[in-house]
N, C-alpha and C positions, 0 to 999 in steps of 0.2 A: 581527561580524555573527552573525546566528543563523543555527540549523537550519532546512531544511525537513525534515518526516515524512511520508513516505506510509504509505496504510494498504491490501491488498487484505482486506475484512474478508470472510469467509464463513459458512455458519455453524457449522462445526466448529471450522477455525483462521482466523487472520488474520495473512496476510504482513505485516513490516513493511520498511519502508526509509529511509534518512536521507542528508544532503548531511552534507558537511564543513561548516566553520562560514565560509566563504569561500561556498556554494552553487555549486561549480563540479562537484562527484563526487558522485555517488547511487551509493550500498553498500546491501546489504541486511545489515539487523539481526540481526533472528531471525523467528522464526514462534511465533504463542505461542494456544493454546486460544481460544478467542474468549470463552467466558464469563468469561478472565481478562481480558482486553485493557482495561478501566479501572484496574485495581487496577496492571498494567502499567505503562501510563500516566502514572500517577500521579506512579510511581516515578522514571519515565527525566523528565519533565518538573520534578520536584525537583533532579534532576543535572544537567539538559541544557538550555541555553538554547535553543529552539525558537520561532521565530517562525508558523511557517504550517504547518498539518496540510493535508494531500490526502487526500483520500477517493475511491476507487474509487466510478464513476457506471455500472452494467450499462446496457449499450443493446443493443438487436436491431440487425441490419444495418439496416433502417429508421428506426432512431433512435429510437425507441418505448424506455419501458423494459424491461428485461426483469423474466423470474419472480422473481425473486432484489432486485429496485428496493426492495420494500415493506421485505424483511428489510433490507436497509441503510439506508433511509429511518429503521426503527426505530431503529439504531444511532445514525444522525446525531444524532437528540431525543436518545438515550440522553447520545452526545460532548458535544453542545451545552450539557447541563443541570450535567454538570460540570465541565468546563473555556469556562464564558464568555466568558471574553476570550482564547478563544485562538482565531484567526484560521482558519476552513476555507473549504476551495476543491473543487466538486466538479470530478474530471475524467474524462474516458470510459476506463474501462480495457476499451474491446472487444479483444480478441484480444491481452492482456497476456499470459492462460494459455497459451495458441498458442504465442506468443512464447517465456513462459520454456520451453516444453517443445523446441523447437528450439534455446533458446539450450545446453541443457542436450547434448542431440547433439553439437552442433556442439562443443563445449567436449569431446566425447570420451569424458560419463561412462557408462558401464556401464548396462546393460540396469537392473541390480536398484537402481543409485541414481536411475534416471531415475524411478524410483516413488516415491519420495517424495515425498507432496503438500505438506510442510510444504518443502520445498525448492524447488517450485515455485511455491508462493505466495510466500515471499519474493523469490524471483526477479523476479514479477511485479508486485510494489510496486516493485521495483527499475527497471524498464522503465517502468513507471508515474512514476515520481520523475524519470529520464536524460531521456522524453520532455517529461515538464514542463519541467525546464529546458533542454533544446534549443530549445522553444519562446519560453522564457521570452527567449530571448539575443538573437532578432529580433525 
């Protein structure tokens, strides 16, 4: 079986996350510049059997998209124009960021690691990826 990949892209960095090749555990990757994130890509899809990419979907509490839709919108064209046959799925990553910054608390870590944004971005592909497939299993 293949991977799945989530992506929280933004526009500075972009969280990544991945399943085992079973699709039962979502790990986060890394977090990597966002103007690299194709060239990235490229690479780990050369190594890495992946069947299905996730893509963070920004919504308002109202389900509207948010300010930040257009810029990932952009990115989607960007994904889509090079990797065509590779399978995306968009999914709502509202309150992913929330999440990893409490999951980061609650895990214990220190005032000055909890500022890492490239750590909580990955976190949050990470939640982003667990939720999918909790979803996925019902």
């Amino acid at each position: 079986m293949a991977r799945i990949l989530a992506i929280d892209y933004g526009i500075k960095r972009t969280g990544i996350a991945v399943t085992d090749e079973l699709q039962i555990i979502a790990s986060g990757l890394t977090t990597v510049p966002s103007e690299t994130i194709i060239t990235f890509l490229k690479d780990y899809f050369s190594n890495e059997n992946v069947s299905k990419v996730l893509i963070g979907e920004p919504k308002q509490m109202n389900g509207q998209p948010s300010e930040s839709a257009a810029i990932i919108e952009q990115f989607v064209e960007k994904f889509t124009k090079e990797f065509p046959d590779m399978k995306v799925e968009r999914v709502d990553e509202r309150f992913t960021s929330k999440m990893a910054f409490q999951t980061m608390i609650d895990s214990g870590l220190k005032k000055k690691q909890r500022q890492n944004k490239a750590l909580i971005d990955e976190i949050a592909a990470t939640i982003l990826l667990q939720d999918y497939l909790s979803r996925k299993m019902f």
